[in-house]
N, C-alpha and C positions, 0 to 999 in steps of 0.2 A: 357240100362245099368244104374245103380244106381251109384250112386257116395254118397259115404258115409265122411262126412265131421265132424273132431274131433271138440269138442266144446274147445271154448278157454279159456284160463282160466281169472279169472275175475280180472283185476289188479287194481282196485277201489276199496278198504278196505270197509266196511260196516263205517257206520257215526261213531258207538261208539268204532269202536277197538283202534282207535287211540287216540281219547280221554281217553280211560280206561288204555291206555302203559304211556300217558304224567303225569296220575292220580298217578302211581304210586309213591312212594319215597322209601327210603332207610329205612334200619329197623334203630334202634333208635343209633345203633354204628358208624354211620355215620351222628348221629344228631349233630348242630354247636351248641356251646356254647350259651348261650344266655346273658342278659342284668343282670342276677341276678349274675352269674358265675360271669364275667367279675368284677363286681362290689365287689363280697366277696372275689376274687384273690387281688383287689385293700386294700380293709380294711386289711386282713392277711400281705399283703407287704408292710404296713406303720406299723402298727404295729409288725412285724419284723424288721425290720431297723431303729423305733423312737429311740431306745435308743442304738446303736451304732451312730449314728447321735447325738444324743443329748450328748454324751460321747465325740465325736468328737468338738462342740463346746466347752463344758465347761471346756475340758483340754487344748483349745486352747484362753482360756481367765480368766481372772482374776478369782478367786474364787468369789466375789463379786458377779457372774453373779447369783451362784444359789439362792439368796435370792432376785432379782430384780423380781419387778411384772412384766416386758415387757421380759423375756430373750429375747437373739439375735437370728433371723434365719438363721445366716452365723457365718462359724466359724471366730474367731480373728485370732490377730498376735503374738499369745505366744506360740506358740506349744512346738517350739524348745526350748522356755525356760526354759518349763514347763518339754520337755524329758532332758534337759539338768539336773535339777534339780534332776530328776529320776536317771540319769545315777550317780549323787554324793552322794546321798542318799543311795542306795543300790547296792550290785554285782551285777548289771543287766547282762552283759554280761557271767561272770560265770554260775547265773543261768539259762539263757537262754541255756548255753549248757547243764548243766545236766537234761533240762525241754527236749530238743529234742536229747539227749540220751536214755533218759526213757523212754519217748514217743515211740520213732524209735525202740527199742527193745522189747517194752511191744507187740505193734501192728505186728511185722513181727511173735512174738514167737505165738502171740493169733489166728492170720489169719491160719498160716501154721498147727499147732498144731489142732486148730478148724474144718477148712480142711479135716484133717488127721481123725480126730475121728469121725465129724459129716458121710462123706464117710461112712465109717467101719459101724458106726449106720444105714444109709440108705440101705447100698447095700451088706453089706457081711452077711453073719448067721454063728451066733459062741453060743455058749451056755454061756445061762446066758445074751443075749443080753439087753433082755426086764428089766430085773429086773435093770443093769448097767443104762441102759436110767432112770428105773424111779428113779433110787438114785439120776444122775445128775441132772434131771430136782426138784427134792424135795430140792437139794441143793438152790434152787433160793429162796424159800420161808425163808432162813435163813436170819436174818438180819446183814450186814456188818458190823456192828458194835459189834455185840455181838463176833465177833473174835478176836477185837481190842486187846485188853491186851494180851490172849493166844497167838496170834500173835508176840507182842510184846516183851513177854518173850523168844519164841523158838529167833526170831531175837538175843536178846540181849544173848542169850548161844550160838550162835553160834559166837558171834562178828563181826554180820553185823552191827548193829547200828551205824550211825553215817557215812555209804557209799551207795552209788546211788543203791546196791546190797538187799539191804532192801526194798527198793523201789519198785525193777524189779521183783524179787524172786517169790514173793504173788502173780501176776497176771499175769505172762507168759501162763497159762491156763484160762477159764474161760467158766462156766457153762452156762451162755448163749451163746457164742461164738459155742459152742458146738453143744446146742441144735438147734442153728438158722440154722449154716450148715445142721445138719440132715435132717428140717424140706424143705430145699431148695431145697437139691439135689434126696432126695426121690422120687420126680417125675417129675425132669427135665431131669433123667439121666434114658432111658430105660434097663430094665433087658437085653433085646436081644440086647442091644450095648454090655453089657460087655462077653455077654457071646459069642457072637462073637469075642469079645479083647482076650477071653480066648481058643476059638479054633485055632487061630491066633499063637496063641502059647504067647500070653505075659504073663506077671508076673502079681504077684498083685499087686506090685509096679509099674513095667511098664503101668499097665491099671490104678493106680490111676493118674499117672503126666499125660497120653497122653489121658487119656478121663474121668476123676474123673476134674481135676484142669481146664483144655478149660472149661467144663463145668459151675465150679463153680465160675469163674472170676467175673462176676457183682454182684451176693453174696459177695465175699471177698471183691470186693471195697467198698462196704457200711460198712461191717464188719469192713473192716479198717478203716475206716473216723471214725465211730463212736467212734472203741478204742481209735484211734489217740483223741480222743474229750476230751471223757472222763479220760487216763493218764494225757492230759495236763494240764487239769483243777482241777485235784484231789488236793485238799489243807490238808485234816487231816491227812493222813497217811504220807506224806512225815511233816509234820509239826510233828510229832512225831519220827518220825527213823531219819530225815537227820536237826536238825533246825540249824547248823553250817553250813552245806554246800548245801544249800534250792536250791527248784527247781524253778521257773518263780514265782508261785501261792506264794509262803513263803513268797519270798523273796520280793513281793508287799505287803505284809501283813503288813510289817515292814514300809510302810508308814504312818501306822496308827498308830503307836504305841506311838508317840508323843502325850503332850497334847494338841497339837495345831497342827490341822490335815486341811492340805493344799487339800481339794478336787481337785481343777483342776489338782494337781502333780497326785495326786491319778488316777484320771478319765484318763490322759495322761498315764502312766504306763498302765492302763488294755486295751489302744488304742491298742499301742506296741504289748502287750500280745496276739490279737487277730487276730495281722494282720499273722500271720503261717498259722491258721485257714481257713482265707479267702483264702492264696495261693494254702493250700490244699483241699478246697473245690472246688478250678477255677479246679486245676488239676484233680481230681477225681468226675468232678461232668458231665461227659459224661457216665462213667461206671455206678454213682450213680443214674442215668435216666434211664438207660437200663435195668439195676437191678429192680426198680421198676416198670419198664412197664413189663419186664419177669414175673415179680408177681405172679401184673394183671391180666395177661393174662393166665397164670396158675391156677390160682386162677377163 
C-alpha cells in the first residue's frame, strides 16, 4: 500500500519578503514635517504676533519707549493708565457697542444671505443662472470706492446719515460672500443627497436648512470670522455716514487728532480694539480648521 503524504507548507519566508514589507513606507500624505516646516511655521508665528506684542509693550509704557535705542522686552506698568486715558479721551464704550452691533448684524445678514444664494448657485437650476453668477462675480472687480459718494448720496435721501443704518444697509449682502459659498458647496454637497431630500418628500426649504446649512457650517465659520474682521475694522465708510456717533475704528482716530499725539494711549486703545478679535477667533477657530482641511481635501 502507498501512503501518499501532503507536502507542508513552508513557514520560513524567503530572506527578502521580509525585508522588502519592512522597505516599504507610506506614500508621501503620511510624510512628517521636517526641519524646514518646522522652522518657517516658527518665522510666520513671530512675525505674526511681533507687533501685537510690540503694541502690547508700548501702550504699557511711557511713550518715550518708542524712540529709545534699547526698547523693553517686557511690557511696563502703565497699561491701565494708559486705557484709563482712552477711556476719557473718547466714547469708548458707546463706540464699542455700535462697533459689535455692526459687526454682529453685518456678519449674521452676510453668512445666512450668502448661504442662501451661494446653495441656489451651486445646486438648483433656474434660468438665467450662469449669466446672474457671472454679473456677481464681475461685481468684485469694481473698486469700493468708486461707490463712495453715489452711496453717499442715496444714504443722505434717504436720511440714514448720521445712524448705525448707514453703516449696516451697504453690506448685509456681499459678492464675495456669495461667490465663496457657491464655489464651496458645489462639491461638498452630492446631487443624489438632494434628490433623495426630494423624493423624501422635503421642500426646497426644508432640504436647504437639513442638508444645504449641516453641510455648509465650516464654510460659514470662516465666512463669519472674516466678515466679523473686516466690519470691525472698516474705518472710511463709518468715518463718513456716522462721525457723531463713530464706531471702535472713528472713534480711536480721534486720538490723533491732537497736535501732540500720545502714541502709547494710541497703541493701548488698538490693544483694547483687538482683544474681540482674539475672543472670536479662540471661539471659531475649531470650525476655522475643519473648514480649511475640508478644502484641502476637496481640493
Amino acid at each position: 500500500m502507498t501512503t501518499l503524504t501532503e507536502p507542508r507548507p513552508d513557514t520560513h519566508p524567503s530572506p527578502g519578503r521580509g525585508a522588502q514589507s519592512k522597505a516599504r513606507k507610506p506614500l508621501g500624505i503620511d510624510k512628517r514635517p521636517g526641519f524646514l516646516t518646522y522652522g518657517l511655521l516658527i518665522v510666520f508665528f513671530i512675525a505674526g504676533t511681533y507687533p501685537l506684542y510690540w503694541s502690547v509693550i508700548a501702550g504699557s509704557s511711557p511713550s518715550s519707549v518708542l524712540t529709545d535705542t534699547w526698547p523693553p522686552l517686557f511690557p511696563g506698568g502703565l497699561f491701565w493708565q494708559n486705557i484709563s486715558a482712552v477711556f476719557d479721551t473718547v466714547p469708548f464704550w458707546m463706540s464699542l457697542l455700535n462697533s459689535v452691533i455692526v459687526s454682529s448684524v453685518i456678519t449674521v445678514s452676510v453668512v445666512f444671505f450668502s448661504t442662501l444664494a451661494g446653495y441656489s448657485f451651486a445646486k438648483l437650476k433656474f434660468r438665467g443662472r450662469e449669466g446672474l453668477l457671472v454679473f456677481v462675480i464681475a461685481t468684485l472687480a469694481v473698486p469700493t470706492q468708486l461707490g463712495i459718494i453715489p452711496l453717499f448720496m442715496v444714504m443722505k435721501q434717504f436720511g440714514w446719515t448720521g445712524t448705525l443704518g448707514a453703516v449696516i444697509v451697504p453690506t448685509l449682502v456681499t459678492a464675495f460672500g456669495v461667490f465663496f459659498m457657491r464655489q464651496y458647496l458645489v462639491d461638498v454637497i452630492p446631487d443624489e443627497l438632494i434628490e433623495a431630500a426630494r423624493v423624501d418628500g422635503a421642500s426646497m426649504l426644508k432640504t436647504f436648512w437639513h442638508v444645504g446649512v449641516p453641510a455648509a457650517r465650516p464654510a460659514m465659520a470662516i465666512l463669519g470670522l472674516f466678515t466679523f474682521m473686516t466690519a470691525w475694522t472698516d474705518y472710511l465708510w463709518p468715518l463718513l455716514v456716522v462721525p457723531q456717533n463713530p464706531t471702535l475704528q472713528v472713534a480711536l482716530s480721534q486720538l490723533q487728532s491732537a497736535k501732540y499725539v500720545d502714541y502709547s494711549i494710541v497703541l493701548a486703545g488698538a490693544v483694547l480694539a483687538t482683544i474681540p478679535l482674539l475672543v472670536l477667533f479662540v471661539i471659531a477657530g475649531r470650525h476655522l480648521v475643519s473648514g480649511i482641511m475640508a478644502g484641502a481635501v476637496k481640493g
